[in-house]
C-alpha positions as CSV (number, residue, x, y, z in Angstrom):
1,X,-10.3,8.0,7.7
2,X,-9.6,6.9,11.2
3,X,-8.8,3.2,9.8
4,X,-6.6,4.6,7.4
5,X,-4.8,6.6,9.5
6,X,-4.0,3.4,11.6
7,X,-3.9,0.7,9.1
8,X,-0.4,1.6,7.4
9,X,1.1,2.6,11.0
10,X,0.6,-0.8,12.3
11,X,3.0,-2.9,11.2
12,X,5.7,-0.4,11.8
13,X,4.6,-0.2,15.5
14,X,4.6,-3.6,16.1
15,X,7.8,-4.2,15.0
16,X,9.6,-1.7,17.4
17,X,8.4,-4.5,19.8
18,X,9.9,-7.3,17.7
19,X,7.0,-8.9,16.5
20,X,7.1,-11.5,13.8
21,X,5.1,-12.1,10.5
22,X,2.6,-14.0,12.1
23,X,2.0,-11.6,15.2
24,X,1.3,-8.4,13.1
25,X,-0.4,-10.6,11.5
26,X,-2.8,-11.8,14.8
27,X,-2.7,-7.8,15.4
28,X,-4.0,-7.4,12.2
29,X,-6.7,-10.4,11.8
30,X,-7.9,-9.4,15.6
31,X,-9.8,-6.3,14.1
32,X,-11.5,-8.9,12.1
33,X,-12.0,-11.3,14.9
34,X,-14.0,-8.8,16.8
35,X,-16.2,-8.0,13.4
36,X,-16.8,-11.4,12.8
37,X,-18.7,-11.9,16.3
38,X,-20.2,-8.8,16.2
39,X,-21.5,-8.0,12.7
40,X,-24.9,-10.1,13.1
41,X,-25.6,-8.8,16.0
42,X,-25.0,-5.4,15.3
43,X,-27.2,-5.7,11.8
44,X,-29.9,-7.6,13.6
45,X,-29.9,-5.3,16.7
46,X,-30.1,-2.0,13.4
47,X,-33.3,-3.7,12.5
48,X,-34.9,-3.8,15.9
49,X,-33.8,-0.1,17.2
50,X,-33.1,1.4,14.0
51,X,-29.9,2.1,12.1
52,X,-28.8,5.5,13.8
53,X,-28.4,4.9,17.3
54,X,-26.4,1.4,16.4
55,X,-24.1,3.7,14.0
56,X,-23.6,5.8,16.7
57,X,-22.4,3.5,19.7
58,X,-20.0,2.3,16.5
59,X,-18.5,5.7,16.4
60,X,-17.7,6.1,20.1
61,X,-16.7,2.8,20.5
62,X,-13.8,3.3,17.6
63,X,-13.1,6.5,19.4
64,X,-12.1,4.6,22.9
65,X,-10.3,2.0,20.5
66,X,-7.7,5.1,19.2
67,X,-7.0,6.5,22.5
68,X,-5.8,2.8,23.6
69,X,-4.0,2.8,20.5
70,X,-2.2,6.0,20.9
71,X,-0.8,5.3,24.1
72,X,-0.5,1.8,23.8
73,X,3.1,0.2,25.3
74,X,3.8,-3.5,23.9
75,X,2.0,-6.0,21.2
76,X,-0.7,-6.8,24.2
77,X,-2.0,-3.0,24.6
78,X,-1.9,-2.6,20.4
79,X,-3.9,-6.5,20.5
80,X,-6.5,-4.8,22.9
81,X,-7.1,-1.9,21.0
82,X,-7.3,-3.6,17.7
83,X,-10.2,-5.8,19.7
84,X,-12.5,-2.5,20.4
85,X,-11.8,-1.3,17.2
86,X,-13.1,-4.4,15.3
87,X,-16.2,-3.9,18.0
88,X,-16.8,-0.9,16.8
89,X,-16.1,-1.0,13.1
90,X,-18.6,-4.5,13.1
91,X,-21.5,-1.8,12.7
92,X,-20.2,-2.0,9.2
93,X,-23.4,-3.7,7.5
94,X,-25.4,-1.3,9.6
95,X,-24.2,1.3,7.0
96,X,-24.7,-0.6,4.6
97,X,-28.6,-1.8,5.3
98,X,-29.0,1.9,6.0
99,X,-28.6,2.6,1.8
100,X,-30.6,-0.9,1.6
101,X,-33.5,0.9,3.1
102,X,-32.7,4.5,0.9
103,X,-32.0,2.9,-2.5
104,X,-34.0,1.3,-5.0
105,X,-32.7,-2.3,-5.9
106,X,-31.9,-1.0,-9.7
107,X,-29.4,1.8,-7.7
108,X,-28.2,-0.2,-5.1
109,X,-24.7,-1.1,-6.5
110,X,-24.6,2.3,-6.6
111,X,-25.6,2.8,-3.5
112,X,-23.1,0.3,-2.4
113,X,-20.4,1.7,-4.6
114,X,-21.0,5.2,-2.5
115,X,-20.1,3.3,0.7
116,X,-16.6,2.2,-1.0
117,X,-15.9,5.5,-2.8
118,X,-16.4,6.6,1.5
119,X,-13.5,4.4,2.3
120,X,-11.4,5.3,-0.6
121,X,-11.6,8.8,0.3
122,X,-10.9,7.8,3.7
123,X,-8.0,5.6,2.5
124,X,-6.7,9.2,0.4
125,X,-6.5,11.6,3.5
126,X,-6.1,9.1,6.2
127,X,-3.0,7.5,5.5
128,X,-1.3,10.9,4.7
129,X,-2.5,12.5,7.4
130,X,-1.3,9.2,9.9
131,X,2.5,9.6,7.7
132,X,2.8,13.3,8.4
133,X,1.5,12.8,12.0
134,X,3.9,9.5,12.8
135,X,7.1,11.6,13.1
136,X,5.4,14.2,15.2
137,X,4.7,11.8,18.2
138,X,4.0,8.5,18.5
139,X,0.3,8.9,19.8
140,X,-0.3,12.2,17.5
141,X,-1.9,9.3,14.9
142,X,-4.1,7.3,17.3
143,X,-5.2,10.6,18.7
144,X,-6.1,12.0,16.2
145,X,-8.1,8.8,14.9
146,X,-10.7,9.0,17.8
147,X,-11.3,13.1,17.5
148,X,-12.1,12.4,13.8
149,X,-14.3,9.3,15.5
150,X,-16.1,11.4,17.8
151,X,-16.5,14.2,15.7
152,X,-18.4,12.0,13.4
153,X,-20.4,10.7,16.6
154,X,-21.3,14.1,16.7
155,X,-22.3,15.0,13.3
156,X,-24.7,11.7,13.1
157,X,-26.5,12.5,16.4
158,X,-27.5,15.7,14.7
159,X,-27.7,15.2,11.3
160,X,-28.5,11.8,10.7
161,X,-32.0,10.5,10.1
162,X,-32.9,7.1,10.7
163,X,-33.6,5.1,7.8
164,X,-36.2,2.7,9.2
165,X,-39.9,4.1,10.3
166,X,-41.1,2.6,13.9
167,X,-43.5,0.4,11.4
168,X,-40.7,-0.9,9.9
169,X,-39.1,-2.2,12.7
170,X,-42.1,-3.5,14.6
171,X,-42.3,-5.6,11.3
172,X,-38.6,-7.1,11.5
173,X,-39.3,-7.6,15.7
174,X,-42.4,-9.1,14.5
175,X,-40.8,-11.5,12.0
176,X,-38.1,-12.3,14.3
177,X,-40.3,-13.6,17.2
178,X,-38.8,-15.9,19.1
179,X,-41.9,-18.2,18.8
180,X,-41.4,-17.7,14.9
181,X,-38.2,-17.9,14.3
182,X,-34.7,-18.2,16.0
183,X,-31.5,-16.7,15.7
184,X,-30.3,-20.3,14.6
185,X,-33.5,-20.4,12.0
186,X,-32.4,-17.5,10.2
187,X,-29.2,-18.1,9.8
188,X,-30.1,-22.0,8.7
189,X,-32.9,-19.7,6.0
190,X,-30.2,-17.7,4.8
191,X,-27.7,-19.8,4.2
192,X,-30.7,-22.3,2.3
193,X,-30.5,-19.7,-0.5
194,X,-27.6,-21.4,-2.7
195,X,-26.9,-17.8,-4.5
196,X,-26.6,-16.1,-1.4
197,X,-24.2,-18.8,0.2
198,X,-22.5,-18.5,-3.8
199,X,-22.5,-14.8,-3.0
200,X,-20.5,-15.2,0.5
201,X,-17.8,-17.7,-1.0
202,X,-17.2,-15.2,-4.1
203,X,-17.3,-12.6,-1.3
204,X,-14.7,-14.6,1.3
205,X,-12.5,-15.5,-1.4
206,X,-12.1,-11.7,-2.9
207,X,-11.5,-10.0,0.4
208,X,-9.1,-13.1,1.6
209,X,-6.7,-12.5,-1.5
210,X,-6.5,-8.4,-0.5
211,X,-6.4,-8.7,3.2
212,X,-3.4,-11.6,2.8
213,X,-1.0,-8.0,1.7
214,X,-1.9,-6.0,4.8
215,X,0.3,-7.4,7.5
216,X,3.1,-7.3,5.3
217,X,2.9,-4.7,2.5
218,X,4.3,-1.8,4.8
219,X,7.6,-4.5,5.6
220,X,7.6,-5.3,2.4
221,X,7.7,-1.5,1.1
222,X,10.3,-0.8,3.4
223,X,12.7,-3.6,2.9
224,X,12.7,-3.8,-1.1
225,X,11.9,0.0,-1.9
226,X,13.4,1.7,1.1
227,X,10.1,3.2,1.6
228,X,9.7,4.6,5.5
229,X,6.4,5.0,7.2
230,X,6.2,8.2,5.9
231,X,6.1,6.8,2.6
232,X,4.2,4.1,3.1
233,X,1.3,7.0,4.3
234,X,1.6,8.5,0.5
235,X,1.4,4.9,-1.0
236,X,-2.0,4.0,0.8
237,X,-2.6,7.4,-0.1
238,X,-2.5,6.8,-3.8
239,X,-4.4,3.3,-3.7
240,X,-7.4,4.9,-1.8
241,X,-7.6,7.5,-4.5
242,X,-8.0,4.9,-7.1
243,X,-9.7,3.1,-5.2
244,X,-12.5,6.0,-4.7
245,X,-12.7,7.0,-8.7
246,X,-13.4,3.2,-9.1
247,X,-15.9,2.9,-6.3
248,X,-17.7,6.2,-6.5
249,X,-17.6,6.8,-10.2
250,X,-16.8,4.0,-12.3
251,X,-18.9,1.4,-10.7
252,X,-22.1,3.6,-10.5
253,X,-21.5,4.2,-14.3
254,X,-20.6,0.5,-15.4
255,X,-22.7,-1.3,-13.0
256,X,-26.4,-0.6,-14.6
257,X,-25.0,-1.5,-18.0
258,X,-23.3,-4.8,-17.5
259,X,-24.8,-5.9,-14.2
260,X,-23.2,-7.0,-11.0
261,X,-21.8,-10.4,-12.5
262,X,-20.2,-8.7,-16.1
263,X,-18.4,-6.1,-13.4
264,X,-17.2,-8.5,-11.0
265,X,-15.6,-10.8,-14.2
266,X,-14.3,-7.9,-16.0
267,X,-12.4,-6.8,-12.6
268,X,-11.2,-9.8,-11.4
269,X,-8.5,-9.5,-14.3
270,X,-6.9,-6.7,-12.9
271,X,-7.0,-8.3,-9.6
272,X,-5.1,-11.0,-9.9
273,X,-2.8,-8.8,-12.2
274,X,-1.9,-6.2,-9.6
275,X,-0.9,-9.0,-7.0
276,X,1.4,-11.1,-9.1
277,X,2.9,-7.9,-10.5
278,X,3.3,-6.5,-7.1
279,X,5.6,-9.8,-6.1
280,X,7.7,-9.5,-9.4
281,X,7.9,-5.6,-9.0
282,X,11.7,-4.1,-8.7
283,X,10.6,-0.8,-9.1
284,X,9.1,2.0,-7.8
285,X,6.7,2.9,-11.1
286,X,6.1,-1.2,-11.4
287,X,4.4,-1.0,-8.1
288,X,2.3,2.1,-8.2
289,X,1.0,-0.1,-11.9
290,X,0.4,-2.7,-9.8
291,X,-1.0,-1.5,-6.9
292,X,-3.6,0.5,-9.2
293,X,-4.5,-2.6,-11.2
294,X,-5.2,-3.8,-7.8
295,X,-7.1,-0.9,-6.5
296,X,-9.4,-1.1,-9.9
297,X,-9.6,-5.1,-9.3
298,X,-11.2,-4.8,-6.0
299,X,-12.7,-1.3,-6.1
300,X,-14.8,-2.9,-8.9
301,X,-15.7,-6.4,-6.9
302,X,-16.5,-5.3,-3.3
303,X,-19.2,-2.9,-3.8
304,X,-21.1,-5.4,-6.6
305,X,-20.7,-8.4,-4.3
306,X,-22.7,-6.4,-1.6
307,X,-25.0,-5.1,-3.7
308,X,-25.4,-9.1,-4.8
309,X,-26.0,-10.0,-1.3
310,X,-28.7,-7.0,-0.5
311,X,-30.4,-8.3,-3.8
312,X,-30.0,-12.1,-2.7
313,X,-32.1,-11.3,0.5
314,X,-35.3,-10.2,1.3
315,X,-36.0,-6.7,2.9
316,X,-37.1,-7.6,6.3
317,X,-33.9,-9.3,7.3
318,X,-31.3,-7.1,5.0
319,X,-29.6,-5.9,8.6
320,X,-29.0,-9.8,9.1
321,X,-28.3,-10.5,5.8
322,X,-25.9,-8.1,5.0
323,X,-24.3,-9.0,8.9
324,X,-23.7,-12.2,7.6
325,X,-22.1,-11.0,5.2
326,X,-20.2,-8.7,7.0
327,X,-19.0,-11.4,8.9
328,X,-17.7,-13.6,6.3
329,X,-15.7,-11.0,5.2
330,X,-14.7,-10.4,8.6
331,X,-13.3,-14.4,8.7
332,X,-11.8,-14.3,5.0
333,X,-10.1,-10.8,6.9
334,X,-8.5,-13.5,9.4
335,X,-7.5,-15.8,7.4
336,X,-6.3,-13.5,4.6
337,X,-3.6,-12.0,6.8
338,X,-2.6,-15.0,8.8
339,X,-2.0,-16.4,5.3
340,X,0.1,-13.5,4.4
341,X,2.1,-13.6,7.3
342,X,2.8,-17.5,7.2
343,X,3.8,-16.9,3.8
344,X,6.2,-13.4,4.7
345,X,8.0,-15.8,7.8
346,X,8.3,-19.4,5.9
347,X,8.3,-18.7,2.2
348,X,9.8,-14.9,1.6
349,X,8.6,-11.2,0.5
350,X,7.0,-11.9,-2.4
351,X,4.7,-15.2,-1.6
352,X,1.9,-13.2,-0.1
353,X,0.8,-11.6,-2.9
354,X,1.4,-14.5,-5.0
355,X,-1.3,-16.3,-2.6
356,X,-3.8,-13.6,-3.1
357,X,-3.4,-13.6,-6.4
358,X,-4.0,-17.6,-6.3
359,X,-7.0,-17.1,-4.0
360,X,-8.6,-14.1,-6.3
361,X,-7.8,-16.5,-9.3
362,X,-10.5,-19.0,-7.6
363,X,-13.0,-16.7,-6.9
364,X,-13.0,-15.4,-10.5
365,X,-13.4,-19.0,-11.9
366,X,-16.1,-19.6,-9.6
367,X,-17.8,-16.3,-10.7
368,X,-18.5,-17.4,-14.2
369,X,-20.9,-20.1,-12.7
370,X,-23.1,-17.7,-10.7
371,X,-26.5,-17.3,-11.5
372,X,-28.4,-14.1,-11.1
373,X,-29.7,-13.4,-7.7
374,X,-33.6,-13.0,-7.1
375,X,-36.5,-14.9,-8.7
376,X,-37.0,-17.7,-6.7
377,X,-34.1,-18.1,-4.3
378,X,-35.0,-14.5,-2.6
379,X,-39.0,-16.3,-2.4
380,X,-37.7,-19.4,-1.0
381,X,-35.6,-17.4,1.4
382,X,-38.8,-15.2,2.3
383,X,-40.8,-18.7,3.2
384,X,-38.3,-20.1,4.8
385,X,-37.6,-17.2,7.4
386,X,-41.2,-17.0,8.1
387,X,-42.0,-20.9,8.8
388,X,-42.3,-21.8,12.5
389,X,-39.3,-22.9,14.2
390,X,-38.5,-26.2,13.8
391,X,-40.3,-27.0,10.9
């Protein structure tokens, strides 16, 4: 909810300071930046100490990011705060090995579709809450990102269990001894496993495609439609509620009848759909169309991609694993936008989502060549993270 609140806000803010396409953009990819650095270590750091106490120096660090937000004065206090905000939010995979360790592999699109449904919900409220608050003040929004931040600091120091027993995590230390196997040796095993490294392309490609709208969507609102920050607030609003019917009902319905790979390939339709229709839109109605067939597009790929990679990896290094992931997404989140914003300063309004719509095109052809995850890549992957380094 936080993140939404900011997300829409953004663009606005920076261009009371007169930045360009590409700077918002920069503002926007250096959230990702941060994530893409961070997310292994975060997931690999999970599996040694446990998910909760990881999750919780997340929280508080997104906290401190919103207060530099809120009373942030040019592009470079807004660039810092985006920086410890994408530190924070790196713990991302953490949440998401968490339901690794709590769901069976059957329920773990589910599982995975739970996290999304969390963002969508978050994507509902926070938005509206950030338009409402905008007027107000022009730290009321930032502010009151980090209470919600620390509140939830709060709620998962008391309530939260961790996921992973002290056994467990003495096995992943044990597994990632040094004298068995480095940092670099992991990755290299990881990577070895051509459906997982199938899985992360898909997964870049996807998440590059939507990312590429969100330096310039709130601009582009505003300039075609009119549509003032306030506005803006109820569109994101309205995505993140489709978003979280997709996520947290239809996918956990769908998903364990037509599999991961029928669910990605029926949704990419609507993907590519919602951003060509959202460049050719002249309307108000034409865009809410398109912004849902959108929000059904990718509501319907992210959580089945992840639950892909968790399935693609075995369960002593899901916190790595799914860091890795993380972090592709976290690079397909930098170029996305810096893609968008070339696009918004050399080519026009409507080119961005044009390019998503080219990039999601891609990643749906390249779907229908994906085999099933499992089987013998996930056994290769297990031998190969246990050889000695070196070998």
């Amino acid at each position: 909810m936080g993140f939404g609140i900011i997300l829409p806000l953004l663009p606005f803010y920076a261009d009371r300071f007169g930045a360009s396409g590409v700077q918002i953009a920069v503002l926007v990819f250096s959230y990702s930046v941060a994530q893409l650095l961070l997310a292994p270590v975060w997931g690999r750091l999970s599996d040694r100490f446990g998910r909760r106490p990881i999750l919780i120096v997340g929280l508080l660090g997104s906290a401190a990011s919103y207060v530099v937000f809120a009373f942030a004065g040019s592009i470079l206090a807004l660039l810092v705060s985006r920086i410890m905000a994408g530190v924070g939010g790196a713990n991302i995979p953490v949440a998401q090995a968490y339901i690794a360790d709590i769901t069976p592999p059957a329920k773990r699109a589910g599982g995975m579709g739970l996290i999304g449904a969390a963002f969508g919900l978050g994507f509902i409220f926070g938005p509206a809450i950030g338009g409402l608050l905008a007027p107000v003040a022009p730290e009321a929004p930032g502010l009151a990102a980090a209470g919600l931040c620390f509140a939830n600091a709060i709620l998962a120091m008391f309530l939260l269990p961790e996921s992973l027993s002290p056994e467990e995590r003495a096995d992943r230390v044990r597994l990632r001894d040094p004298q068995r196997i480095s940092r670099l040796a992991e990755l290299r095993a990881i990577l070895r496993n051509p459906v997982f490294f199938q899985i992360l392309l898909l997964s870049f490609l996807f998440t590059a495609a939507f990312s590429a709208m969100h330096p310039v969507f709130p601009l582009f609102a505003s300039d075609r439609f009119g549509i003032d920050e306030r506005g803006v607030g109820w569109i994101f609003t309205y995505l993140g509620t489709v978003s979280a019917i997709m996520q947290g009902g239809v996918v956990r319905f769908l998903a364990p009848r037509i599999g991961e790979r029928g669910l990605i390939r029926l949704c990419s339709v609507p993907f590519v759909a919602g951003l060509l229709l959202i460049a050719l839109a002249q309307s108000l109605p034409v865009l809410l169309v398109a912004l849902a067939l959108l929000a059904v597009g990718f509501g319907g790929t992210l959580p089945s991609l992840v639950s892909l990679l968790s399935r693609a990896s075995p369960d002593e290094v899901q916190g790595g694993s799914l860091g890795v992931g993380q972090s592709v997404g976290a690079l397909a989140r930098i170029v996305g936008p810096l893609t968008g914003g070339l696009a918004w300063d050399l080519t026009g309004p409507s080119s961005p989502f044009v390019a998503g719509a080219i990039l999601a095109a891609l990643g749906a052809l390249l779907m229908l060549r994906l085999p099933e995850p499992g089987g013998e890549d996930a056994a290769d992957l297990d031998r190969e993270a246990e050889a000695p380094v070196g070998s």
